[in-house]
C-alpha positions as a printed Julia matrix, in Angstrom:
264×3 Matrix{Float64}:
 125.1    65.24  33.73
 122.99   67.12  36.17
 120.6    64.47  38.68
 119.13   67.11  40.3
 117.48   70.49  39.68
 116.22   73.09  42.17
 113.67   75.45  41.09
 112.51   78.99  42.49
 108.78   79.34  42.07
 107.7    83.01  41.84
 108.76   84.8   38.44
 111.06   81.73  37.83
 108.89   78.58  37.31
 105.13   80.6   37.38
 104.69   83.66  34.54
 103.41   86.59  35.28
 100.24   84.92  34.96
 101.14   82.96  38.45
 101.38   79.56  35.61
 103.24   76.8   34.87
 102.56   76.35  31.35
 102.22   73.82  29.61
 105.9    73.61  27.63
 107.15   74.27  31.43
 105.04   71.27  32.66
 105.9    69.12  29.94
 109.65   69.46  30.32
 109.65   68.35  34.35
 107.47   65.32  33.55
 109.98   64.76  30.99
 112.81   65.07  33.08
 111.41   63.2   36.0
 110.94   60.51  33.6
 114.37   60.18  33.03
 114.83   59.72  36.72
 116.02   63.67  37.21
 114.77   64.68  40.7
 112.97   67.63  40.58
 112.26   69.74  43.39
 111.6    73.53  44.19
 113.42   76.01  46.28
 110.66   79.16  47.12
 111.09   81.47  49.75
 107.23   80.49  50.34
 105.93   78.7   53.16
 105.47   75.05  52.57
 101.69   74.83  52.8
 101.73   77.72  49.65
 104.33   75.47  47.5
 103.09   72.03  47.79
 100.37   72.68  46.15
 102.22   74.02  43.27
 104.18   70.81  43.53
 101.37   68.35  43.8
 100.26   70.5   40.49
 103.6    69.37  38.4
 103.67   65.18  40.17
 106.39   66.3   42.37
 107.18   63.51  45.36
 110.55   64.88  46.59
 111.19   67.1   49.81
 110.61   70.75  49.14
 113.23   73.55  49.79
 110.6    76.44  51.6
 110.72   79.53  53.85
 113.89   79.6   51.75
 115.64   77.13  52.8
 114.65   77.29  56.34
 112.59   74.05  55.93
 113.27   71.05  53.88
 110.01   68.97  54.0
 108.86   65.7   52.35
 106.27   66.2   50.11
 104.46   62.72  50.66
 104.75   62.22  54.3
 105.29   65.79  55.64
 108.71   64.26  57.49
 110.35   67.4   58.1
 114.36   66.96  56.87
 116.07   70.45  57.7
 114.76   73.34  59.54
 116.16   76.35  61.05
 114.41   79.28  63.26
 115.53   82.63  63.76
 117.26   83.03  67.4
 115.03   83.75  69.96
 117.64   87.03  71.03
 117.04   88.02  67.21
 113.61   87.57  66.84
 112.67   89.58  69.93
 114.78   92.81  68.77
 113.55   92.31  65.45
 110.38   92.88  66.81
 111.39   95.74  69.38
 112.6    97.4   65.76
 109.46   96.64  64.01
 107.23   98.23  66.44
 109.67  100.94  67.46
 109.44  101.93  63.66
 106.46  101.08  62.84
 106.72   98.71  60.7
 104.7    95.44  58.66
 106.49   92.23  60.1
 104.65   88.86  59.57
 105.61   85.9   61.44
 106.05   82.04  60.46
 105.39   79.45  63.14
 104.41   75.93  62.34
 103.56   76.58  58.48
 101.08   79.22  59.79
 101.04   82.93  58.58
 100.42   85.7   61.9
 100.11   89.47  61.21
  99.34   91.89  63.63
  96.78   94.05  61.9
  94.43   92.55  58.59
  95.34   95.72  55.73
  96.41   95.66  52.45
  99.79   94.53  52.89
  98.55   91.8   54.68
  95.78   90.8   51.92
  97.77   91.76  48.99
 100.28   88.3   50.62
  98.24   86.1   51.08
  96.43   86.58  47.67
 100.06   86.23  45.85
 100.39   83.17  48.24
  97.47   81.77  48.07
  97.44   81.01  51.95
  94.79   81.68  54.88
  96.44   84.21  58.16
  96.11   85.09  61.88
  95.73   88.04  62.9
  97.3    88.3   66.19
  97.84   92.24  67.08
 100.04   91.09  70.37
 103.18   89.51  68.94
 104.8    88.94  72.08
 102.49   86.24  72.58
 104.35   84.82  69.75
 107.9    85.67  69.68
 109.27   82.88  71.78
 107.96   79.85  69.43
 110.19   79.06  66.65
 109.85   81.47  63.64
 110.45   80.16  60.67
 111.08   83.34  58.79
 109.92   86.81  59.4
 109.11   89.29  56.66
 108.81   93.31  56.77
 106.95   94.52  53.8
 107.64   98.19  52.6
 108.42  100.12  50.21
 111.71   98.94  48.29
 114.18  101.62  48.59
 112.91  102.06  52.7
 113.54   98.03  53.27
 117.56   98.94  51.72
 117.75  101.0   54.92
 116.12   98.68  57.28
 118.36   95.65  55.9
 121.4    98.22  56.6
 120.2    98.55  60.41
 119.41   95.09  61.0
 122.3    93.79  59.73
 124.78   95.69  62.3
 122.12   95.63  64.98
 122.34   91.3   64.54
 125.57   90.85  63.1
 125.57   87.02  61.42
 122.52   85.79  64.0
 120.39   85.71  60.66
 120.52   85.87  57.35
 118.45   89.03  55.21
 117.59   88.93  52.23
 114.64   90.2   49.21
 112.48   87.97  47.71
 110.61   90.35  45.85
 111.36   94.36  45.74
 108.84   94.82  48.41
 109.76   92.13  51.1
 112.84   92.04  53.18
 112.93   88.18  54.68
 114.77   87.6   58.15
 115.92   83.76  58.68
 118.77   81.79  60.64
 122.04   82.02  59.2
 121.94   78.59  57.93
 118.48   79.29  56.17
 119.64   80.01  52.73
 118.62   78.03  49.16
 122.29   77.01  49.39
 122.35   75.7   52.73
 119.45   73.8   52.16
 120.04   72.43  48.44
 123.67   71.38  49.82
 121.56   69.42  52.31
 119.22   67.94  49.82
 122.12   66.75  47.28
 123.95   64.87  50.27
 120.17   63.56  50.97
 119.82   61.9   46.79
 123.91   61.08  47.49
 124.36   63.46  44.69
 127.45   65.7   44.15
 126.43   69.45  44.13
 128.41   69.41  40.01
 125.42   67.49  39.19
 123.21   69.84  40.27
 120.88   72.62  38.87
 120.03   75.64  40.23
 117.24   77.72  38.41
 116.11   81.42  39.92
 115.49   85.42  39.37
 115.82   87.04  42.48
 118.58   88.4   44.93
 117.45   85.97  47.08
 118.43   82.82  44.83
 122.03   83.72  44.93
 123.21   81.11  47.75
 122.12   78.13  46.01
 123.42   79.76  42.04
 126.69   80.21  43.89
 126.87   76.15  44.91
 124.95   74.95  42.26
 127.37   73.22  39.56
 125.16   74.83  37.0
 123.79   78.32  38.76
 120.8    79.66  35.86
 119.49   83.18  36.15
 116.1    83.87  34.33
 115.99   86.56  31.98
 113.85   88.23  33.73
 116.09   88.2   37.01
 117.58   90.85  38.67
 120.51   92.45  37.11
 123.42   90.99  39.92
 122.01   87.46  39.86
 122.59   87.41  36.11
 126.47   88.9   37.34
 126.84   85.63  38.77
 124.82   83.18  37.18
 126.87   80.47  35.07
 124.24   81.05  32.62
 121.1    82.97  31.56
 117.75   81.72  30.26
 114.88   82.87  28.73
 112.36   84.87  30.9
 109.76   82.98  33.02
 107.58   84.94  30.17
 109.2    82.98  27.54
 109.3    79.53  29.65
 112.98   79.6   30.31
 112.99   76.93  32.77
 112.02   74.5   30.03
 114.18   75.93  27.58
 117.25   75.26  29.77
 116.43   72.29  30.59
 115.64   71.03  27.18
 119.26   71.97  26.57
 120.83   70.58  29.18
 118.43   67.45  30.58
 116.22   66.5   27.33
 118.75   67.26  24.23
């Protein structure tokens, strides 16, 4: 029933121990067997998630900066993309500075932060990715951005998405990814904008499709997903609108839904 499946990466298809086991493994090489496409939709940058797709014998395009790129995994041919407005990215920065505040830019799959602290080394550990430091963003903020990311505390980034949001109206879309980081793309860089995309690509109706993810942030592409699966380790209001819940990514819950739904 379902031809294609689109997987977040962190806390959804990696444990805690930044994995894929081996039961997780088994069942995508199982279902790409059975001539499922299989591809992942991370809010990471595409030089961080191919490698975790080389790792499972992916060869699809890969839904990063989430969904702000689409990007072939074999030949690098770049399917979708989306930057933040120039006119948005600039005041994002004005607000950044103004407030002090940890923003990271993304410009041609290539991590810039202004200053090299923990916040900074703490990301690119978790992302497994090299930076550049670049303390005068202004040199910067007229190439395409990708995505742009403020990392602070949880409960602080709340307030800054309030502000954004009626400072830029619907010029971008904000979301979390994790707790910590508040991610700033163009409107039409959600997981759902770009899985819609990719099921048009494989001439596949979004009913046969598969949605798979934990955090706030995976909501566009559970909402057009004809099967929307929250982990049971995601956040309480994707589960409120998840067609179904899984195990955690503790318990390998993306192979245990699709062994139910794909391999049974």
């Amino acid at each position: 029933m379902y031809k294609l499946i689109a997987i977040d990466v962190d806390d959804t298809l990696i444990n805690d121990d930044k994995i894929v086991t081996e039961a997780t493994q088994l069942a995508l090489e199982q279902s790409i067997a059975q001539g499922v496409t299989v591809t992942l939709a991370t809010g990471r940058m595409y030089a961080s998630a191919q490698a975790i797709a080389r790792q499972i014998g992916m060869n699809v395009p890969l839904i990063t900066y989430q969904g702000s790129l689409v990007k072939n995994l074999l030949d690098g041919h770049v399917l979708y993309e989306r930057s933040v407005p120039q006119d948005a990215a600039r005041r994002i920065l004005q607000y950044s500075e103004a407030h002090g505040l940890h923003l990271q830019l993304y410009i041609d799959d290539q991590l810039y932060v202004q200053v090299d602290n923990e916040k900074t080394q703490s990301y690119a550990g978790l992302s497994k990715i090299p930076y550049i430091v670049e303390p005068d963003f202004s040199k910067l903020i007229d190439q395409p951005s990708t995505k742009m990311l403020i990392i602070d505390e949880p409960d602080y980034l709340d307030e800054v998405a309030v502000k954004l949001r009626d400072m830029l109206g619907d010029q971008v879309h904000i979301t979390k990814s994790k707790p910590h980081f508040l991610e700033i793309m163009h409107k039409e860089g959600t997981k759902g904008h770009a899985l819609t995309y990719l099921a048009e690509h494989f001439d596949c109706d979004l009913s046969e499709v598969m949605a798979i993810g934990d955090a706030w942030n995976d909501r566009e592409m559970l909402e057009v997903a004809g099967l929307g699966v929250a982990m049971g380790n995601a956040v309480p209001s994707l589960k409120e609108i998840a067609d179904e819940i899984t195990l955690s990514n503790n318990e390998d819950g993306v192979a245990h839904i699709i062994r139910k739904h794909i391999l049974n």
